[in-house]
Every structure is written in structure tokens, then in C-alpha cells.
NUFIVO-22506 format. One record per residue: x, y, z of N, C-alpha, C in turn; residue number from 0. Coordinates in steps of 0.05 Angstrom, whole numbers, always signed. Layout:
<rs>
R       nx       ny       nz      cax      cay      caz       cx       cy       cz   pos
R        X        Y        Z        X        Y        Z        X        Y        Z   NUM
...
</rs>
This chain:
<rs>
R       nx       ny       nz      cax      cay      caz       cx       cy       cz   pos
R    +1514    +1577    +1587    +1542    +1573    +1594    +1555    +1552    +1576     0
R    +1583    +1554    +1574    +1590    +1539    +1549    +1595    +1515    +1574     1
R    +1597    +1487    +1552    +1599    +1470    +1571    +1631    +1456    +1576     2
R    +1638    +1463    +1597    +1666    +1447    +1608    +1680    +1430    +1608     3
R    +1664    +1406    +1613    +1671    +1388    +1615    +1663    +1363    +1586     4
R    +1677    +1352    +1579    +1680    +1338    +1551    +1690    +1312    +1551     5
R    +1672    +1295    +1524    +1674    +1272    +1538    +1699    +1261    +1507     6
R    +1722    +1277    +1509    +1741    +1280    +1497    +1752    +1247    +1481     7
R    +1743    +1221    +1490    +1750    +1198    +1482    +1728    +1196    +1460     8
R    +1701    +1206    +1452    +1689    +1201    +1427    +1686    +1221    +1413     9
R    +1702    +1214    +1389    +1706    +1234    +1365    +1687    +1246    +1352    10
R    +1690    +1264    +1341    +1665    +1282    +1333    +1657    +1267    +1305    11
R    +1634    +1258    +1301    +1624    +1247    +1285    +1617    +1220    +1296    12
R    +1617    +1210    +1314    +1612    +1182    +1317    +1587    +1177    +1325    13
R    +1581    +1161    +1306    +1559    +1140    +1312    +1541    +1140    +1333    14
R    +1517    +1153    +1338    +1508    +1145    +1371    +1504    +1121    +1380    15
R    +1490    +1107    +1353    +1499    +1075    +1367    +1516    +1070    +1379    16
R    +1547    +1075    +1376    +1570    +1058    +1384    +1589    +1083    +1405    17
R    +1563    +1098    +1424    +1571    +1116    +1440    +1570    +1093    +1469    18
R    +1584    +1089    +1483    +1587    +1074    +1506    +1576    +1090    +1537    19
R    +1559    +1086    +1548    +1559    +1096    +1564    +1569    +1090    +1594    20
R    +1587    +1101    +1608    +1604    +1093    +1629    +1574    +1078    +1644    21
R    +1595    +1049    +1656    +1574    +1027    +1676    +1566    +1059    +1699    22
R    +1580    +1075    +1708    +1570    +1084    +1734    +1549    +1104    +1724    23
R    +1552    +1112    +1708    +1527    +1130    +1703    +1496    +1120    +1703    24
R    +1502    +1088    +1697    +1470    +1072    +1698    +1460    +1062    +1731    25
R    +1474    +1060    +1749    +1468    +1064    +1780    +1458    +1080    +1787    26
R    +1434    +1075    +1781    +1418    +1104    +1796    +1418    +1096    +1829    27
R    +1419    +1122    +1844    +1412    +1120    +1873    +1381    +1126    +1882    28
R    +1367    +1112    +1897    +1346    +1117    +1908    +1353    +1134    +1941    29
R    +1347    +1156    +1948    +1353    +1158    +1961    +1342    +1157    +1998    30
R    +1320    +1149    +1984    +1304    +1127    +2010    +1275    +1150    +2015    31
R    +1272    +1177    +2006    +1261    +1194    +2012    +1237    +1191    +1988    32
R    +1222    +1178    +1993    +1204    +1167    +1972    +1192    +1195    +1957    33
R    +1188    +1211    +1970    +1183    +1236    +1945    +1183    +1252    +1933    34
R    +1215    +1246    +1948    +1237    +1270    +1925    +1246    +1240    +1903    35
R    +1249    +1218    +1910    +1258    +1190    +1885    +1238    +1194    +1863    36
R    +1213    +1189    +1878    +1181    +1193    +1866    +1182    +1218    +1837    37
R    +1195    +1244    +1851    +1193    +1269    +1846    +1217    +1268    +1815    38
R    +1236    +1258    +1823    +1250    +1257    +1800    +1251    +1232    +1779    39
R    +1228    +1224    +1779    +1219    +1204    +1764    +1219    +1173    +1772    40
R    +1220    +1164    +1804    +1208    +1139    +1814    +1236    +1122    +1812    41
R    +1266    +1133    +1799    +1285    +1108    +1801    +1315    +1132    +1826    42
R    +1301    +1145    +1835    +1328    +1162    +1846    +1346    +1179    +1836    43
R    +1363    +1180    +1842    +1388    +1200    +1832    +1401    +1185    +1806    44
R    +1411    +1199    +1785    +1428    +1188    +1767    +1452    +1199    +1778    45
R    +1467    +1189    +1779    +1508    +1196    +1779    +1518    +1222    +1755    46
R    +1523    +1234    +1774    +1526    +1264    +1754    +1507    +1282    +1759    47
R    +1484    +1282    +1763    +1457    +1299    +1765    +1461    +1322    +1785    48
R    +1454    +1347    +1772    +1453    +1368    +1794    +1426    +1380    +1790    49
R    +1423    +1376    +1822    +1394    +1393    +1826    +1393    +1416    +1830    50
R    +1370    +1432    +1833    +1370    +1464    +1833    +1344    +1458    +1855    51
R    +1338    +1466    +1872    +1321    +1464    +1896    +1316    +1496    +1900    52
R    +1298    +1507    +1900    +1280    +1534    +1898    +1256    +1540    +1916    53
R    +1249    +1556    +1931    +1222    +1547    +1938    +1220    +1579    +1953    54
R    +1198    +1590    +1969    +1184    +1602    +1975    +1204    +1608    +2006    55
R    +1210    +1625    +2012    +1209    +1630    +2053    +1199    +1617    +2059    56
R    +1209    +1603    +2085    +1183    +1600    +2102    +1182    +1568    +2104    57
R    +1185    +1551    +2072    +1170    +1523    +2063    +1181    +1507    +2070    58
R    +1217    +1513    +2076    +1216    +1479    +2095    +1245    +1471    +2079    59
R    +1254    +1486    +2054    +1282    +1478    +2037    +1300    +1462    +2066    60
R    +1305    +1482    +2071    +1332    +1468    +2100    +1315    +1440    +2104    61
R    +1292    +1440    +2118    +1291    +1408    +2136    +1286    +1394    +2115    62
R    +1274    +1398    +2082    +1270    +1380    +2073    +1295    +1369    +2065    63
R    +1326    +1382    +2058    +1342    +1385    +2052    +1363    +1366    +2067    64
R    +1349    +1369    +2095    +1372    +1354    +2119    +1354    +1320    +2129    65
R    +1340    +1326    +2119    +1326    +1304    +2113    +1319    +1281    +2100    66
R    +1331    +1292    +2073    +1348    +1284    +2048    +1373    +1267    +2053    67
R    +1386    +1286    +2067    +1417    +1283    +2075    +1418    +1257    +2096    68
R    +1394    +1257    +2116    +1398    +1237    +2140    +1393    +1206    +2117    69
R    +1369    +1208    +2094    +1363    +1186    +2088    +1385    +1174    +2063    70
R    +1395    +1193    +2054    +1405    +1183    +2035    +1433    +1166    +2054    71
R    +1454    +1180    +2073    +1469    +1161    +2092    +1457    +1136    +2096    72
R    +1428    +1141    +2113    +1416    +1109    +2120    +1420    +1088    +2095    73
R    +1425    +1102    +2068    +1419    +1078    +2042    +1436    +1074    +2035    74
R    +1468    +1086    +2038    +1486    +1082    +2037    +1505    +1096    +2026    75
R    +1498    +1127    +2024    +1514    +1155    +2015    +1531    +1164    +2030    76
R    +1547    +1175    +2013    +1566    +1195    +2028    +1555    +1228    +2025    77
R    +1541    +1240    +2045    +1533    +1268    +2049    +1553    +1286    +2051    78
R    +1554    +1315    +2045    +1561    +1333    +2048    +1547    +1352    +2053    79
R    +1531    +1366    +2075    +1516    +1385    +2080    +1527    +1411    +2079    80
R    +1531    +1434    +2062    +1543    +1449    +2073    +1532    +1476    +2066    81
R    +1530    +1494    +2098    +1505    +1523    +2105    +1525    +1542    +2095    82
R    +1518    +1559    +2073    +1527    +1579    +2079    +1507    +1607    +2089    83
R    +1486    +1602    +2093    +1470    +1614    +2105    +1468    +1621    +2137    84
R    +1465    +1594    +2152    +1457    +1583    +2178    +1484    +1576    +2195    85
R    +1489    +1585    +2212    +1504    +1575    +2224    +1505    +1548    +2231    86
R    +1521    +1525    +2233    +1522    +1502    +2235    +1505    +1491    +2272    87
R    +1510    +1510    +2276    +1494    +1505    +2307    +1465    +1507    +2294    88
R    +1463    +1528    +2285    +1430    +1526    +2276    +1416    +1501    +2262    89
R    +1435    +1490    +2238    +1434    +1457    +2231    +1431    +1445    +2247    90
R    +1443    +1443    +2268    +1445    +1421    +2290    +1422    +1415    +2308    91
R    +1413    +1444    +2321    +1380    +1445    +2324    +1361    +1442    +2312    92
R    +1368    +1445    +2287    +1341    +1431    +2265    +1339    +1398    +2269    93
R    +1367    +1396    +2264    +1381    +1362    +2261    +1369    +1343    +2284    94
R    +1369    +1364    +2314    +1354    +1349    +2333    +1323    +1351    +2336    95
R    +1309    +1370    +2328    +1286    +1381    +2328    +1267    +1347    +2309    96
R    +1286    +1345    +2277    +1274    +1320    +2267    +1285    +1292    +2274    97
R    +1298    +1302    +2294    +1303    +1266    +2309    +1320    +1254    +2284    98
R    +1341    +1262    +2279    +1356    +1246    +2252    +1371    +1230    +2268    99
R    +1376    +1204    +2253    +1398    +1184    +2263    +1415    +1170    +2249   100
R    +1422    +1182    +2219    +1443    +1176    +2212    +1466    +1179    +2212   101
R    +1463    +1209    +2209    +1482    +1235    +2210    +1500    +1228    +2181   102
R    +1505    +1261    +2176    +1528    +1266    +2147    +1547    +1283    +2158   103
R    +1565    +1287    +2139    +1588    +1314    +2138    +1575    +1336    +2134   104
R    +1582    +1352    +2151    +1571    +1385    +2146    +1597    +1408    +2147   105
R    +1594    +1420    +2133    +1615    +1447    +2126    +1600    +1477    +2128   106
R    +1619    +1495    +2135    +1606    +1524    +2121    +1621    +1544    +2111   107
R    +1632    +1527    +2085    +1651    +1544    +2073    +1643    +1560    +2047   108
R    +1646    +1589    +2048    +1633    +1592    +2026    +1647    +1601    +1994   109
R    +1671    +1588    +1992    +1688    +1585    +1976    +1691    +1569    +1959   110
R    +1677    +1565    +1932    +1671    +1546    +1915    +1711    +1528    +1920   111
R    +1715    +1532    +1903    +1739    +1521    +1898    +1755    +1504    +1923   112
R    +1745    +1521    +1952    +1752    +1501    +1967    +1736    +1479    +1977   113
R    +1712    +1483    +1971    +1698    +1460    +1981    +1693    +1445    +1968   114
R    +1696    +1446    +1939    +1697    +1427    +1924    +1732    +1406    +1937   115
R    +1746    +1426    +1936    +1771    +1412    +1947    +1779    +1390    +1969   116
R    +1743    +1399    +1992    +1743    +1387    +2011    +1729    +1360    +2010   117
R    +1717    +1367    +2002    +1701    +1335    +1985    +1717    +1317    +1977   118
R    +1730    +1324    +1945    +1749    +1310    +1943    +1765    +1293    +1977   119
R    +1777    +1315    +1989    +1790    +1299    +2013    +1773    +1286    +2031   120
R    +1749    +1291    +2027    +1729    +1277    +2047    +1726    +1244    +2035   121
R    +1725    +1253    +2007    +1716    +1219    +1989    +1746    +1203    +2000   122
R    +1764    +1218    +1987    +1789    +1205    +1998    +1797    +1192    +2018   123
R    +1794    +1211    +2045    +1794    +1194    +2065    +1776    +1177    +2077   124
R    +1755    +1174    +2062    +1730    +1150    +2065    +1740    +1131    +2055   125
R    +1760    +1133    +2033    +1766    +1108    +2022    +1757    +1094    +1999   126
R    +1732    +1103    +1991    +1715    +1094    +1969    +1703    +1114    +1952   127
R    +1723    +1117    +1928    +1715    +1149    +1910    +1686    +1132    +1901   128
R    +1679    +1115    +1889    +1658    +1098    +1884    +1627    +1104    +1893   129
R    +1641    +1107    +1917    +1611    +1109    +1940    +1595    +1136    +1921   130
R    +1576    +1136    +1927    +1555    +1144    +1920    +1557    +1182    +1940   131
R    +1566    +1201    +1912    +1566    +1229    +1939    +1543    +1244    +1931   132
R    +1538    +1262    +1949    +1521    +1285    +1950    +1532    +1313    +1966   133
R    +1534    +1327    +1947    +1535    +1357    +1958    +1511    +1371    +1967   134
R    +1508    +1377    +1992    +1478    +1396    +1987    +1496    +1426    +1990   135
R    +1476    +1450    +1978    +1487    +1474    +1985    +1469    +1487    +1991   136
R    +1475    +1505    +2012    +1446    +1515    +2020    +1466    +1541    +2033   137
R    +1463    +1570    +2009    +1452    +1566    +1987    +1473    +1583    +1966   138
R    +1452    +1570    +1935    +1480    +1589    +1921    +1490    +1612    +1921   139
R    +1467    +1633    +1918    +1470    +1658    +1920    +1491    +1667    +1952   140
R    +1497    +1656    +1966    +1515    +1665    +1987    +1539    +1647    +1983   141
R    +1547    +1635    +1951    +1574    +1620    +1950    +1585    +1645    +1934   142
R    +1623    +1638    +1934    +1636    +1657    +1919    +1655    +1632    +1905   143
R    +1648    +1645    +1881    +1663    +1621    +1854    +1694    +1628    +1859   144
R    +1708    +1651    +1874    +1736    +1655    +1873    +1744    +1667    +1857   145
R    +1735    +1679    +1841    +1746    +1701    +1810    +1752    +1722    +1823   146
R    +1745    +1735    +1846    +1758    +1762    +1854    +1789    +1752    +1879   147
R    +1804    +1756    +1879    +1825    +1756    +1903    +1812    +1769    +1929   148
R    +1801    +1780    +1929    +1790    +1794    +1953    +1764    +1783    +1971   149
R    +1753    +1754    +1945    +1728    +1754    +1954    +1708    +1763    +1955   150
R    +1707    +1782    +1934    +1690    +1799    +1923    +1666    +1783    +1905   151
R    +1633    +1796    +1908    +1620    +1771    +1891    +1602    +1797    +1862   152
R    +1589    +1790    +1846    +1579    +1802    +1834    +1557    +1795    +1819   153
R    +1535    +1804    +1798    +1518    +1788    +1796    +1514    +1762    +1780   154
R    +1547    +1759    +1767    +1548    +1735    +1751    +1551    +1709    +1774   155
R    +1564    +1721    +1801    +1575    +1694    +1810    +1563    +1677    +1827   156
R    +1540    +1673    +1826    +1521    +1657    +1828    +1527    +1630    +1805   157
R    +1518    +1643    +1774    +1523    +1627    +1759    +1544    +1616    +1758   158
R    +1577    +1621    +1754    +1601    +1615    +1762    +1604    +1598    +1787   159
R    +1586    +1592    +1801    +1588    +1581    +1826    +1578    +1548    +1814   160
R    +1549    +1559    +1812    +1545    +1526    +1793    +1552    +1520    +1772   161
R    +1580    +1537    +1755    +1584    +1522    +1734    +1610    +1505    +1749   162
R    +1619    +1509    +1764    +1642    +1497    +1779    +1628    +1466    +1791   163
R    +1610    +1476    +1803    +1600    +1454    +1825    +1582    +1435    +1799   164
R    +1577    +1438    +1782    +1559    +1421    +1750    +1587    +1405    +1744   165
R    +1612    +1425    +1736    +1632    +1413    +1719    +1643    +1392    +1743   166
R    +1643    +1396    +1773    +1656    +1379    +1789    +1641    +1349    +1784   167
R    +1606    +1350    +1783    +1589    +1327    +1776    +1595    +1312    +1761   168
R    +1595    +1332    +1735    +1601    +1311    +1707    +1629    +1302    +1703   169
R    +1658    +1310    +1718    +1672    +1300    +1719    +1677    +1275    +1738   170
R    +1667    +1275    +1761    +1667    +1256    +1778    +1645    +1241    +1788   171
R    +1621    +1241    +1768    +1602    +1222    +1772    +1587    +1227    +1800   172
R    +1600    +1250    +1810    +1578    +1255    +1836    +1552    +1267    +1842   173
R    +1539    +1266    +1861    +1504    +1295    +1852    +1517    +1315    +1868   174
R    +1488    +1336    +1862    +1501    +1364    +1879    +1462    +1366    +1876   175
R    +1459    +1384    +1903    +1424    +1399    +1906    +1447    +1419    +1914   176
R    +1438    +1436    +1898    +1436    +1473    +1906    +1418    +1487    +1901   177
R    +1412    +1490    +1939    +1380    +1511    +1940    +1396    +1538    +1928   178
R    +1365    +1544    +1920    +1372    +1572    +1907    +1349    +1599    +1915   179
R    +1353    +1623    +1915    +1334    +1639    +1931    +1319    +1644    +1912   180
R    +1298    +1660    +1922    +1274    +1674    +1912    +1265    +1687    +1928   181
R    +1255    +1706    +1906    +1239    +1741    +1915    +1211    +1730    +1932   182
R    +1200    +1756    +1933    +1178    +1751    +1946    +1162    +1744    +1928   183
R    +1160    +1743    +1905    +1139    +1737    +1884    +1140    +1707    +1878   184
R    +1167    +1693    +1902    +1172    +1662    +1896    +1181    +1659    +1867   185
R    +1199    +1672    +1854    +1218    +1672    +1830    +1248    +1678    +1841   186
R    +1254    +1648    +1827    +1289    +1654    +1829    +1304    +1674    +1833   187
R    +1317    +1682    +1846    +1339    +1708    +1833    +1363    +1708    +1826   188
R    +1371    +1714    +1808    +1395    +1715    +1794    +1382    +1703    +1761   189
R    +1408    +1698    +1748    +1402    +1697    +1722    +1385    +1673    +1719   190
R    +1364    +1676    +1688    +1348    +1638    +1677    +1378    +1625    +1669   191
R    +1392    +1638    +1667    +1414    +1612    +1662    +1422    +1591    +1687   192
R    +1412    +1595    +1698    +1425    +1589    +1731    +1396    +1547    +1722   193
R    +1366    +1564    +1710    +1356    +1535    +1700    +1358    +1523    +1680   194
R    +1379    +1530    +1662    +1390    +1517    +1638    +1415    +1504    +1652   195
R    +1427    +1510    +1660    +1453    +1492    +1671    +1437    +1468    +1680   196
R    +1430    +1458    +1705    +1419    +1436    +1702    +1406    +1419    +1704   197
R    +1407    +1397    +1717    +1389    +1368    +1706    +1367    +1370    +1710   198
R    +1359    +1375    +1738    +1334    +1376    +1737    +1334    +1410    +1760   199
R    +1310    +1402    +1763    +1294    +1429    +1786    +1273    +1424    +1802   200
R    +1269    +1430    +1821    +1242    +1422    +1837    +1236    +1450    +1846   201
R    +1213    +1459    +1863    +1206    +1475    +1876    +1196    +1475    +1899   202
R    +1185    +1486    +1922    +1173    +1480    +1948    +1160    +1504    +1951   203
R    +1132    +1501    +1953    +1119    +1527    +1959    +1098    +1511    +1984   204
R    +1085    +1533    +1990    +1056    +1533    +2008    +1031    +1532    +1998   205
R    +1008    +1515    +2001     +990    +1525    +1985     +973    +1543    +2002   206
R     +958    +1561    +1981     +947    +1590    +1992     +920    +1584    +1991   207
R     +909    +1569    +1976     +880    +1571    +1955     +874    +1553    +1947   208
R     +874    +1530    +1961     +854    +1504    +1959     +847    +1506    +1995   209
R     +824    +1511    +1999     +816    +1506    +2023     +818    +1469    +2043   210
R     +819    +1449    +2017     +830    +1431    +2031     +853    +1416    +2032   211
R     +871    +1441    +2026     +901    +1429    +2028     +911    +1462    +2040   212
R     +899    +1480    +2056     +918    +1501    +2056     +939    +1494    +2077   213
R     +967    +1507    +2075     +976    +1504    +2089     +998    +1481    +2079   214
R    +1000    +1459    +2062    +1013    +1438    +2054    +1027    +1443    +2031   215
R    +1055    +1444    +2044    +1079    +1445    +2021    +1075    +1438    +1999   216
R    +1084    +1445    +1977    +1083    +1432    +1954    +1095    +1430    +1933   217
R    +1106    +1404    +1922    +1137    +1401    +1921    +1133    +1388    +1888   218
R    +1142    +1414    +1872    +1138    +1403    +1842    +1158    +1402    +1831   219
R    +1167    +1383    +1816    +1183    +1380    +1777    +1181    +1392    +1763   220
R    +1189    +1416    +1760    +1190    +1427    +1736    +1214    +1425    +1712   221
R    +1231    +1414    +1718    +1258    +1397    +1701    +1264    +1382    +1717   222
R    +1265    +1356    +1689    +1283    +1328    +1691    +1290    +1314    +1671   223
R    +1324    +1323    +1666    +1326    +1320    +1641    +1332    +1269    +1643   224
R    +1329    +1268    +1670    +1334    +1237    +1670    +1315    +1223    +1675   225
R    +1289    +1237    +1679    +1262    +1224    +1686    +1237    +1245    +1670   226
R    +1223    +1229    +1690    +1193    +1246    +1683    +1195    +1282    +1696   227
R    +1169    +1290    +1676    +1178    +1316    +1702    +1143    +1320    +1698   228
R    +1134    +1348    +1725    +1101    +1349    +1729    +1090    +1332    +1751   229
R    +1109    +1324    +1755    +1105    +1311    +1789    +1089    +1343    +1804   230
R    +1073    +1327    +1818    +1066    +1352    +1842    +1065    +1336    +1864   231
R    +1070    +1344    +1891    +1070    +1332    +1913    +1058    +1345    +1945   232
R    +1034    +1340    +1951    +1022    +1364    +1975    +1033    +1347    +1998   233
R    +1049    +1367    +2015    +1060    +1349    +2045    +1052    +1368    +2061   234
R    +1055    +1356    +2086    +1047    +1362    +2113    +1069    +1365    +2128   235
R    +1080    +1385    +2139    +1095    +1394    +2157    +1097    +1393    +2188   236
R    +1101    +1386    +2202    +1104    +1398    +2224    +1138    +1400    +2239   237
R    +1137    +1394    +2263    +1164    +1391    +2282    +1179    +1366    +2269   238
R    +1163    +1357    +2257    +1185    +1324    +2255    +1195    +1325    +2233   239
R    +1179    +1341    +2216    +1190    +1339    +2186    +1162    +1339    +2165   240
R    +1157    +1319    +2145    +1150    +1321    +2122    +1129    +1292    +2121   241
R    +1105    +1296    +2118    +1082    +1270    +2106    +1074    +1274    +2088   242
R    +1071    +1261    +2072    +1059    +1260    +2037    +1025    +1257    +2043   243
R    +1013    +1277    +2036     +982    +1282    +2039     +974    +1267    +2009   244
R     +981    +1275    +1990     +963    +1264    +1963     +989    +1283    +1939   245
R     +982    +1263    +1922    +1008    +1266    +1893     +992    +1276    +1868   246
R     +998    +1285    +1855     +979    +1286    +1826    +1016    +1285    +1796   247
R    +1005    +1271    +1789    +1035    +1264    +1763    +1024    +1271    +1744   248
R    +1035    +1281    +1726    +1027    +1293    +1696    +1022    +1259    +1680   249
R    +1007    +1270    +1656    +1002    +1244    +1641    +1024    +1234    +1616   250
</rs>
């Protein structure tokens, strides 16, 4: 995808030395969830960064997702949760099921253009464009980028969906996680452009075939364009949520 957004104040030819990089982009957020911070290289979120979250049926995307969302509030975020899958009652029984007690904003709109719109008015009436945001989407493949009047979707608009919700990041310094589906073979669907757009990627599967980890999520790096990547992570699931069993990091 061509890229959108442009950083139109440094002229073409200049110097990388004497390229400035905006103070907010060096605030990284930790977002209190030690192994998704861990996972994208041990210092948190960079400002701008969009994730791509993938994983298997079954593995846990939603609670690890809303779980995300409760800790990053506790540290001092502004959340946006928003299902277009799940009905928002169904969030809410999850939400009680892991005993959350921060609580975020939740939506289920599945209209790129407006919910990007809503954010905006959400940062707004918080008062502090500054604060630290997060979009979660859950998920892309059931957003519509708005190119048809009718609402009509097709197989590009998936991609079209995160080039909107990427260009909203890099313009306003905010993150975005958008889970994304997969077949039964646990491969994405829709276009590889969908993991060139951006920053990084994680995955969540089950393991099948280590007899002493079967059964324990497993939550890898496979892109990070702001950290390390090859993180692997085996967790333990149950009703409450998510325990870190044992890590293995690339060298």
C-alpha cells in the first residue's frame, strides 16, 4: 500500500542526521501486561505503532485483548475496545468472568470512518489529546472502510480498513491492535499485505505437541519493526485469564 501519511516538513534529500524526531514518538508506553511489553521488545508501546494480533479459534485473542485494555487504563491509557464480532453484552461477561477493575470505552461500530471519528470525540472530551490512546479492533475482517454507499464490503476491504486505522496512528501519534482472522490451518485471511502495513505482529496459538506444555497458549513475535522480534511466550489459561508458564527469546 502506498503510504499516506507524510512527514511533509523534511525535504527530500535531507540529511538523516538532522532528521528530528517528534519528543512524543520517544514515550514509549508500558502497558503493565508484562508479556505482551516483554513480547514487543521489554520497553512497551511506541506512539504510532499498530499491531496486527492473529491467532488460532479457540486461544483466548478476546480475553487476552480485554485484558490488555483493563491494564493498560490501570497505567494510565485511554482504551477504546471496540467488537465488531461479539455483542457488547458478550464483552461484558467476559469482562466479569476476569474480574477486571479498571474498565475502558467500548463501541460496536463497524464503520471505519466513523469510529475513527469517535475516538477523536472520545480524546476530546477527555480533555487530553496527549494521553496515551489505544484502539483495539476485534476484528478486521468484519470492519467496512466506507468505499461502497451501501455498505457493501469486498475482498480488498479488509486492507482499506487498516490503511485508514495505520494512517489515523501515524497522524496522531496513537496505537491501534487489530485482531485479525484465520483459517483452520491458523493462516491469516485476506491479503500478505494486510503484514506489510504494520509495525509489528504477534500470534496466539495452542500448543498441540510438547507433552509438557500441551494445552498452553502461545504467544509469538513475528514482527517488530520498534523492538526485538522471536519472542515466544507459553501461558496458562483458565477463567481468570492468562499466567506466563516459561519464555524462550531469540538470540
Amino acid at each position: 500500500m502506498k503510504l499516506k501519511v507524510r512527514n511533509d516538513d523534511i525535504v527530500f534529500g535531507t540529511n538523516i542526521l538532522k532528521v528530528r524526531v517528534p519528543k512524543a514518538l520517544r514515550n514509549k508506553f508500558k502497558s503493565g501486561l508484562d508479556f505482551v511489553d516483554c513480547a514487543l521488545g521489554g520497553e512497551g508501546f511506541t506512539p504510532s505503532q499498530v499491531l496486527l494480533f492473529t491467532g488460532t479459534p479457540g486461544a483466548g485473542k478476546t480475553t487476552m485483548m480485554l485484558t490488555l485494555a483493563d491494564q493498560i487504563t490501570k497505567n494510565g491509557g485511554l482504551v477504546v475496545f471496540n467488537t465488531a464480532e461479539e455483542s457488547l453484552y458478550q464483552v461484558k461477561l467476559i469482562a466479569e468472568r476476569l474480574n477486571l477493575k479498571s474498565g475502558f470505552a467500548v463501541g460496536q461500530e463497524t464503520h471505519v470512518p466513523t469510529l475513527l471519528e469517535g475516538c477523536d470525540q472520545l480524546r476530546a472530551k477527555r480533555g487530553n489529546k496527549n494521553k496515551p490512546f489505544f484502539l483495539i479492533v476485534d476484528s478486521l475482517q468484519c470492519m467496512d472502510d466506507g468505499k461502497y454507499k451501501d455498505g457493501g464490503v469486498n475482498s480488498q476491504s479488509a486492507t482499506r480498513a487498516l490503511q485508514l486505522i495505520t494512517d489515523y496512528c501515524k497522524e496522531e501519534f496513537t496505537n491501534a491492535i487489530v485482531i485479525g482472522q484465520v483459517n483452520k490451518e491458523g493462516k491469516m485471511s485476506g491479503s500478505n499485505k494486510l503484514k506489510h502495513m504494520v509495525d509489528a505482529m504477534i500470534t496466539l496459538s495452542v500448543e498441540e505437541k510438547d507433552p509438557d506444555l500441551r494445552g498452553c497458549r502461545v504467544l509469538q513475535t513475528v514482527k517488530n519493526r520498534f523492538g526485538g522480534c522471536g519472542h515466544t511466550f507459553f501461558l496458562a489459561l483458565n477463567g481468570r485469564g492468562f499466567t506466563e508458564v516459561a519464555r524462550v527469546s531469540a538470540a
